[in-house]
N, C-alpha and C positions, 0 to 999 in steps of 0.2 A: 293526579294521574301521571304516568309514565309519559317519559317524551317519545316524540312520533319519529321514526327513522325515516330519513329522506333517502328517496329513491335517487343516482346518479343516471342522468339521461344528459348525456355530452355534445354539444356542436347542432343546435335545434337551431333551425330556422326560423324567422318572425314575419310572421303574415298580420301585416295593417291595413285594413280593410279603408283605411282613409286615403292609403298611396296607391288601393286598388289593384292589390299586391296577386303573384298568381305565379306556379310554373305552367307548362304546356308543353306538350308534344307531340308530333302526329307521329305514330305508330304505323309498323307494317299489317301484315295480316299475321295474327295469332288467334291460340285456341279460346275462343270468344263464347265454351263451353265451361273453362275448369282455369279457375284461375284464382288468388290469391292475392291480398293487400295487406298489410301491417305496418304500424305506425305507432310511434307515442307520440301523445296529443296532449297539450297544454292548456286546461281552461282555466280562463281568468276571468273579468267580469262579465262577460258574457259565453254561453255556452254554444251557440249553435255557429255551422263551419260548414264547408265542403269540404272534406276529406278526398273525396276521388270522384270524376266526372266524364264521359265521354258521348255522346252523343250528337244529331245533327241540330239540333235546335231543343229547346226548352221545353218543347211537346213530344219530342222521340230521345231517348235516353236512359243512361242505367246510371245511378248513381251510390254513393258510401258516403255519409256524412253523419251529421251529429244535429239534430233538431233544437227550435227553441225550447224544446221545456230537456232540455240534456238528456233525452234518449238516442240511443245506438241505431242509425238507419240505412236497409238497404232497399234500393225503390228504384223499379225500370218503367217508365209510360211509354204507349205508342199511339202513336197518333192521338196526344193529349189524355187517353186513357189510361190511368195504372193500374198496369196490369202484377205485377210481382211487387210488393211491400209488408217489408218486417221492422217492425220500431218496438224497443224492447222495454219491457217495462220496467225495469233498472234505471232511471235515472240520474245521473252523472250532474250533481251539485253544488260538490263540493270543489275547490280553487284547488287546481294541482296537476299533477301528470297521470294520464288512463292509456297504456299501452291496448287499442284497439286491433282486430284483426276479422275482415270478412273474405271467408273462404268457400268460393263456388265451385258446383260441381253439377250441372245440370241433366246430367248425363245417368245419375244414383238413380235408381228405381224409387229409392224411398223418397218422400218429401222435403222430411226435416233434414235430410244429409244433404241437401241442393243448396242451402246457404248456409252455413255454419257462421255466429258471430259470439265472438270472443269479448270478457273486459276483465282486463289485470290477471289474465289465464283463465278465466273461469268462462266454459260454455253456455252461452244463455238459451237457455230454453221459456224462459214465462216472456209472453212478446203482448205490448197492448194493440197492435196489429198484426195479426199474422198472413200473410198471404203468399205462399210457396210461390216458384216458377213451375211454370210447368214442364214434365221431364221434355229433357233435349232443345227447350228455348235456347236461342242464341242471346245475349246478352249484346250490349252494345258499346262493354269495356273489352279490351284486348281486339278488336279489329283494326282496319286500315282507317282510323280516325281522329281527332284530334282528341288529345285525353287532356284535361286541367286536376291543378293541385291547387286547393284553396280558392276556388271561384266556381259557378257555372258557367261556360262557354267565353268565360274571360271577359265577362263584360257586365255582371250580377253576383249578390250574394256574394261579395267579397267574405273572408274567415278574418278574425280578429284570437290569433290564435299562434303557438309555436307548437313546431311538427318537429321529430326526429328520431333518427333511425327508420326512414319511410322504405317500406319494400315493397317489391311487387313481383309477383311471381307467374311466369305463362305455363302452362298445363301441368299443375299441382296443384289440389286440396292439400295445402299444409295445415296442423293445429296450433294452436299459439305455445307451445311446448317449444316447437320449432324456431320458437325468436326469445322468447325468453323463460324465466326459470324464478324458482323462489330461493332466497338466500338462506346461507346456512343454519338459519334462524330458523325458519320454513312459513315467516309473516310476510314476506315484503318483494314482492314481483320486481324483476329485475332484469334489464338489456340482457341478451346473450351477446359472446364476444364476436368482432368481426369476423375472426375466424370462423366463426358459427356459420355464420349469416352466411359467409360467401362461399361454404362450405354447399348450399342448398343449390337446388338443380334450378337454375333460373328461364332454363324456357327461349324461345326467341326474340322474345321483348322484355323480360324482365330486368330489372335496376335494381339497385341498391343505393340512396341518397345518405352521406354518411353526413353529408353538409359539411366534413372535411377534404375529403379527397371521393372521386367516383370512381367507384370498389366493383361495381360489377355494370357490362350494358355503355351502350352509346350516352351519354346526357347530356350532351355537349348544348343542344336544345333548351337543357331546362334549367333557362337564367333568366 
């Protein structure tokens, strides 16, 4: 067979779940309706991670992350109830980089447009759980609360995983078009350039983690 083109994802961060590794930061109040995360994500041998976390405890929370069997998951509980969870049935097996992206809008009349979740540009629609929000839920990401990157509540569920180009976007449904693109080949998903990136309307909490220098947003926080 032909050889496999590597994809360049530059300046990724390493989360060791043995150093109990994690960013965090408490956040103002933003729109906790319509909001945005994208990242490329590195599986190795092992596949499941927190990708995005914010809530007050383990029982009330909305989360983005990557399950043990490498499905793509978005999941909010309240009061130990979950109540909104989508885990797709694509799963993610293979050792390598999957630029994910989940993009909320709770506010769409329609169902399937209240979470939108991306893998390597491609919208997923076949989900082995599907369970919408309900329109106009508040989520429990982008509020006045602590948010984590690669842990739950900074003290569980560390990720054993590299992250980069991490975004996050406050009051925009972007599509994953909007962070990256296929090369001129038209096979191989690809970063768009910073210029891109910080080209998007980021909202009043929104970052951009370039894990070289921080391109958009306060992050001073998230060491």
């Amino acid at each position: 067979g032909g050889a496999v083109e590597l994809v360049e994802v530059e300046n990724s961060a390493l989360f060791n779940s043995a150093n109990s590794e994690y960013l965090s930061r408490t956040l103002g109040a933003g729109n906790v309706d319509v909001w945005t995360f994208s990242t490329w994500y590195y599986i190795g041998d092992g596949t499941s991670g927190s990708l995005l976390f914010s809530g007050t405890d383990t029982s009330n929370f909305t989360a983005v992350e990557v399950n043990g069997d490498g499905r793509f998951v978005y999941i909010q509980k309240d009061a130990a109830a979950t109540t909104d969870n989508l885990q797709t049935s694509a799963q993610m097996r293979d050792i390598g980089w999957y630029h994910l992206v989940c993009a909320v809008k709770t506010t769409d009349a329609i169902d399937t447009n209240r979470v939108k979740m991306y893998i390597n540009g491609t919208l997923q629609t076949s989900f082995s759980t599907t369970n919408y929000p309900a329109q106009n839920v508040d989520t429990d990401i982008n509020g006045a609360t602590a948010h984590y990157i690669g842990s739950r509540l900074g003290s569980s569920e560390f990720s054993d995983s590299y992250m980069a180009e991490t975004v996050f976007i406050d009051g925009t449904q972007y599509a994953a078009t909007d962070f990256g693109e296929f090369d001129t080949t038209g096979n191989y998903w690809t970063p768009k350039s910073s210029d891109d990136i910080k080209a998007l309307t980021f909202g009043t909490n929104g970052f951009y983690l370039s894990n070289e220098t921080v391109l958009s947003g306060d992050m001073t926080t998230f060491v």
